[in-house]
C-alpha positions as CSV (number, residue, x, y, z in Angstrom):
1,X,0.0,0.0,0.0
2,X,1.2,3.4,-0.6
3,X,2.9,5.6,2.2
4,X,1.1,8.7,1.2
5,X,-1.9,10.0,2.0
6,X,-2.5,11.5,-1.7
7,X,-1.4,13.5,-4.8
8,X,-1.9,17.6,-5.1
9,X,-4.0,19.2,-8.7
10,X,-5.3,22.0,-9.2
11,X,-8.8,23.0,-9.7
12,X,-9.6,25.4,-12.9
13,X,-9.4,28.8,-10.6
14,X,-5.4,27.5,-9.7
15,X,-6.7,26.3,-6.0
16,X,-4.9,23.6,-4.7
17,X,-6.5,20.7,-4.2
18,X,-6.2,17.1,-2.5
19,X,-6.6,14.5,-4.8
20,X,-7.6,11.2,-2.5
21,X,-6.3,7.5,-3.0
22,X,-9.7,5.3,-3.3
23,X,-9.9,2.2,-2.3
24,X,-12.5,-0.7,-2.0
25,X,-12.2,-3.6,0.2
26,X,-13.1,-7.0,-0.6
27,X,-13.6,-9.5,2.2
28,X,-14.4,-13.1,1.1
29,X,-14.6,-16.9,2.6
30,X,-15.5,-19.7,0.6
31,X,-18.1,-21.1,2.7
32,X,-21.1,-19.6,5.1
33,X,-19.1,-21.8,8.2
34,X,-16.3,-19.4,7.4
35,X,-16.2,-16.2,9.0
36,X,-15.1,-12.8,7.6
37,X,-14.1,-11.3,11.1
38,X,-10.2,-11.7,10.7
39,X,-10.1,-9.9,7.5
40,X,-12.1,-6.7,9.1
41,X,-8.8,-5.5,9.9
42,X,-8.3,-4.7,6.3
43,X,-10.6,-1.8,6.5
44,X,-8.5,0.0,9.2
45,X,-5.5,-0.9,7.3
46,X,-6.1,0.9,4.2
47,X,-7.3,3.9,6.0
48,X,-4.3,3.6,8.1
49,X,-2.5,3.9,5.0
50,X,-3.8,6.7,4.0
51,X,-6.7,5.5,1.7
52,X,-10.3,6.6,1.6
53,X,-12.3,3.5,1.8
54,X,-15.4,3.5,-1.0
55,X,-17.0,0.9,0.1
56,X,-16.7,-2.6,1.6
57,X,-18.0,-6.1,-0.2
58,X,-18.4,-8.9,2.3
59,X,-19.1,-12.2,0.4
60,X,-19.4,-15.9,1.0
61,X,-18.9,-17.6,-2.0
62,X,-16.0,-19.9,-3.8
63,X,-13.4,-17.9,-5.5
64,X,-13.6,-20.2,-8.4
65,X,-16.8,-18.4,-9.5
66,X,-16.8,-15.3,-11.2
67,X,-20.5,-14.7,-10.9
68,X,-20.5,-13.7,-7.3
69,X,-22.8,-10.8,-6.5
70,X,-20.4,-8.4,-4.6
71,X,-17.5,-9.2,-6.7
72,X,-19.6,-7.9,-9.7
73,X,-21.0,-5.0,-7.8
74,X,-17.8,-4.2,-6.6
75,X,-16.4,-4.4,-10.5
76,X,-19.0,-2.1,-11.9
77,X,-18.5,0.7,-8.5
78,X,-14.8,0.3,-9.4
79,X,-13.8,4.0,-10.6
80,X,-10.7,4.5,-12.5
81,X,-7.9,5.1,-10.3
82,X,-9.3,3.2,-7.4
83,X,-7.7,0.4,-6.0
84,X,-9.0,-3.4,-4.8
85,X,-8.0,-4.3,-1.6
86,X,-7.7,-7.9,-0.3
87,X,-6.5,-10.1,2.0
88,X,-5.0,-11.9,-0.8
89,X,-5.1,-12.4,-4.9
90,X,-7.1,-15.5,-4.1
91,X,-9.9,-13.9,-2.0
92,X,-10.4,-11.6,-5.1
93,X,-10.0,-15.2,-7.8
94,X,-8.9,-18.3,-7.7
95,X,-9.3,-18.3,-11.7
96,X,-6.7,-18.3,-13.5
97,X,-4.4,-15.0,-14.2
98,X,-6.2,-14.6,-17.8
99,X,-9.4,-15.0,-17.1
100,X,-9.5,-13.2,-13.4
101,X,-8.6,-10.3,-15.4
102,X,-11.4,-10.3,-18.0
103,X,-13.4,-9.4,-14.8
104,X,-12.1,-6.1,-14.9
């Protein structure tokens, strides 16, 4: 994650201004006898870093399906510029490299 908490613009009347890092956190297990509670420290973590967090998308689904509900809703909030957070690649997709990325 980055060390700084953002980049400086301008705004059209020469005003600085704060440009923020965005970030949305994804929090999945693969089954419902899972729970999501030790990867609720993400959250804190990316705004310890410095990002502003979006949103959150808490699922319970196998990563080897790419129709899961938040993942998608998450994909289509996604702004550009924004950044995923994750545990891990694999809470994100366990697909393979080629096809996780046709997601986005």
């Amino acid at each position: 994650m980055a060390d700084k908490l953002g980049l400086f613009g301008y705004t059209k009347m020469g005003h600085v201004m704060t440009t923020l890092n965005v970030a949305r956190v994804y929090l999945r297990v693969s089954t419902e006898d899972q729970d999501l509670q030790r990867q609720e420290a993400i959250i804190g973590n990316a705004r310890a870093s410095g990002y502003y967090v979006a949103a959150v998308y808490r699922e319970k689904a196998s990563g080897a399906r790419s129709d899961r509900p938040e993942l998608l809703r998450m994909i289509e909030d996604l702004q550009p510029g924004e950044v995923v957070v994750a545990e891990k690649i694999d809470r994100i997709s366990r697909l393979p490299l080629a096809e996780a990325e046709r997601l986005v």
